[in-house]
Structure formats: C-alpha cells, structure tokens
C-alpha positions, 0 to 999 in steps of 0.5 A: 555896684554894677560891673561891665561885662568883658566882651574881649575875645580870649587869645587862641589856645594852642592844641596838639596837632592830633586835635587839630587833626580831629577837628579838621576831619570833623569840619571836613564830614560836614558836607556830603562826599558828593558836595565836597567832589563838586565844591573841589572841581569848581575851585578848580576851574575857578583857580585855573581861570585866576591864574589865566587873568593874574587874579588871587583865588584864595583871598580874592576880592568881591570884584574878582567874583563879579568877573567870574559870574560875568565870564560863566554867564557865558558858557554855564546855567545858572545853577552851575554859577550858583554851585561855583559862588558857594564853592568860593563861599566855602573855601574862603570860610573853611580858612577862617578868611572873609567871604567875598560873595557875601558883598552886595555887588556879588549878588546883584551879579548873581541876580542878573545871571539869572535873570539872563540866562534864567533859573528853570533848569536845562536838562533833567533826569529822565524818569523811568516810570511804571510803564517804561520800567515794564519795557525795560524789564521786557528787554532783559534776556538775561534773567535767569543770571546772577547779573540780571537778577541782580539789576532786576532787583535794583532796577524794582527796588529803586523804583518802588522806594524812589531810592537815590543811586547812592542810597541803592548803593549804601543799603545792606542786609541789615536794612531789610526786614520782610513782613507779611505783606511786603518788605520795611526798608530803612534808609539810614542817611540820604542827601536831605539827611545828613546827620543820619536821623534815618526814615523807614519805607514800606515796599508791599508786593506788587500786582504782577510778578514781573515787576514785583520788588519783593520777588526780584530782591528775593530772586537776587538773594537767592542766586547771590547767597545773601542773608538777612541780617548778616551786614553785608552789602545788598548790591555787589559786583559780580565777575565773570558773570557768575562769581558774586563779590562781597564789595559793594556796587559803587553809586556810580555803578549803579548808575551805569546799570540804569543807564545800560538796561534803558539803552538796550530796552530802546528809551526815548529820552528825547520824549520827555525833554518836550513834556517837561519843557527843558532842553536835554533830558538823560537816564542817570541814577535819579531816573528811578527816583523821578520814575516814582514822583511821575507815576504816583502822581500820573495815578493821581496820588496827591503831593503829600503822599508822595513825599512820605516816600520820596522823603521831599523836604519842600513840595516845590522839589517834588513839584518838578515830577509832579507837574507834568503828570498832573498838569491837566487836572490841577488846572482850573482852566476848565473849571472858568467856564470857557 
C-alpha cells in the first residue's frame, strides 16, 4: 500500500542569535564588497526618490518599480537602470520579501529603457596599451625614489597581467614566484571568481629594460626591503616620500596612482573616445586591463588567447577591447571583391 508523500513545509526552528549572526555574515559575503557598495547607493537614491513621491521602498510593488525605470530613463544609461532593479531585486530578497522587478510590467519597462536610451555604453576606461605606457614611463622623473619604482612596478605589472586595480591592490609576497625566464603570478580571487578557485599567469621579462615587469617589480623590492615569500602586502604607502609602510595600497589608490602617471605624461583621452564610438572615455583602474586586451590584440593575438590571461569569462566581454584593435582585419569587406 502505497503512502502520499508529506509535502507541507516544517514550521521554523528558532536559532541562537550567535547563529543568526553567522549565517547573516555568510549571505552578506556572497556578493563582492564592490556590489555591496553599488547595491547600497542605488537603494539609497531609490529610497530617497519614494520618500519624495510617498511611495514604500521596502516592500514596494511592481508599479512603483515601473515609475522609477520611467524617471531614470531621464537622467541615467541603461546600465545604471539595470544596476538600480537588481539592487531592489536584492533588497527585497535578502528579506525574505517577494520580488517586485520579477512582474512582467517591469521588465517590459526595463526593455524600453533600453531600447530608447540604448545599451552600448557611454563611457569607457581608456586603455593605456603598450605605446602609451612607454609615454608614461618617459614622463616619469622620479625613478630613482621609493615612489616611482614602486608605481613603475604597478604600472609594468598591471599592464603585463591585465590585472584589476583590486587584484594590484590584494597581491602580496606570497603570490609571487620568480622562475627563470620571468615570474608566475597567482591571482587568488577576482571579480569572475568569487568563490577563490584562483588562476596563475605567467610574466616573462620583457624586450626593453624600461618597460620590463620583472625589472621593475624587482627594483621595487629592493628599494622597499620586500622578500618573497614573508606574506606582506606587495604595493604599500610610502610617506614622506621615503618611509615604506607596511599597509597595503588601497584599490582606490591604486587607481589614483594610474590616473596621475597618465595625466602628467599628457594622455588624450579624448582619442580613444572616437575609435571606440562612446561618448566620454577616462584613465581609471581598468585601463591597465584594457591596455592589455587592445595591445594583444593590435599584435594580432587571436581572442582565445587573450582571455588565458585576461581571464574573460565570455569573448563578447573581451570583444569590447578587441574590436577596435582588429576591426580592420576581421572585416570580410575586402575579402567580397569590391
């Protein structure tokens, strides 16, 4: 004789409050620090412009989501729309609440603000390729310092690895091995990698001794007193130009470090913003990373082998920095016998 299966849910079993306080921080590490930061402000505009209107942030309702993709669509892209939904998304969620963006009015809204305002984005990171970095490496007069040996090295390294500002700023003397013919560098997590499943990249030295990786990194730990091995971070503040700390450059100083070498080696920023079709384009953290994609691919370097070391998930990612490089000599136009 066969018996029905139970399929009523068991009512909630109470937990200490240190439990609940564990498993909060463990749901609250499953998003990256930098999407938390990004998630926060958008629920804050989003609050702040339901307080303005007499609206409910949290619950809210589909409609309330619609009027708020309609009043974005006025003043944002659509990437920053899409970003504001996923954080309501997540807010609701994380409360056990029902999802107002999942209603198909929601995302037919979402749908139209793209088709208006479109999806390509406006701006995008300048990439400090190959040629503009020997500039910026010209520029620098103060190479025989701490500082610029240690930007150098950042500068060099971030290029050569395609590193992010936040994978610069988290590598420590630990993740650097020196082999013969250049150096491994493991990345132990990254913005496609979240659970830390790590990936290794190999740096050889480079043709000129200005722009080598190894070289420069190796000048840096020299001047700074770095060993590897011990743990310590790679890339630290240095005050008064000469004392080395031990504290770790933050990603954002990194960031401020690429920024200020490109300024005073005189950039155009404006250059690239007409080759990659956008409207506004700016040195930040990633151009070091897109300043790999466009010079391997400006080399001829075929997409699959750019993404070993940019570690790109998806080609079309990747594409963005390859396009421009290799628009040219993909193109079948003269192959149609025009």
């Amino acid at each position: 004789m066969s018996r029905a299966l139970d399929t009523r849910t068991a009512p909630p079993t109470p937990v200490t409050l240190e439990d609940a306080q564990s498993v909060g921080a463990l749901l609250a590490s499953s998003r990256s620090a930098e999407t938390r930061r990004s998630y926060a402000s958008a629920m804050r505009t989003f609050t702040a412009w339901c307080r303005v209107w007499g609206y409910p942030s949290i619950p809210t309702g589909p409609e309330v989501v619609a009027s708020y993709i309609a009043h974005r669509a006025e003043l944002v892209a659509h990437s920053t729309i899409s970003r504001d939904v996923a954080a309501i998304s997540a807010a609701h969620l994380d409360k056990g609440l029902g999802d107002p963006t999942a209603h198909h009015g929601v995302r037919q809204a979402l749908r139209s603000a793209g088709r208006a305002l479109g999806t390509s984005p406006s701006r995008r990171a300048t990439p400090l390729t190959t040629v503009l970095m020997r500039q910026a490496i010209d520029a620098m007069d103060d190479l025989e310092t701490a500082t610029g040996k240690r930007d150098r090295a950042i500068l060099l390294l971030g290029l050569a690895a395609a590193l992010r500002r936040r994978e610069l700023a988290a590598l420590t003397t630990n993740d650097i091995a020196r082999q013969g013919a250049g150096l491994l560098l493991q990345i132990r997590r990254s913005k496609t990698d979240q659970t830390g499943r790590g990936d290794l990249i190999g740096i050889p030295l480079g043709a000129h001794s200005e722009t080598c990786p190894v070289l420069a990194l190796e000048a840096w730990f020299e001047a700074s007193g770095r060993k590897l091995g011990v743990g310590s971070p790679l890339f630290s503040r240095i005050y008064n130009h000469s004392r080395i700390g031990d504290t770790a450059l933050s990603d954002r100083s990194i960031a401020r470090i690429i920024q200020a070498r490109a300024a005073a080696a005189n950039i155009n920023e404006k250059d690239y913003a007409h080759i990659a079709g956008v409207a506004q384009t700016w040195v930040s953290g990633h151009s070091l990373r897109a300043g790999h994609a466009t010079s391997a691919a400006a080399a001829g370097v075929d997409s699959m082998t750019i993404s070993r070391t940019t570690r790109h998930r998806r080609l079309d990612s990747l594409a963005r920095y390859v396009r421009p490089a290799s628009a040219l000599e993909d193109s079948t136009a003269g192959k149609i016998g025009l």
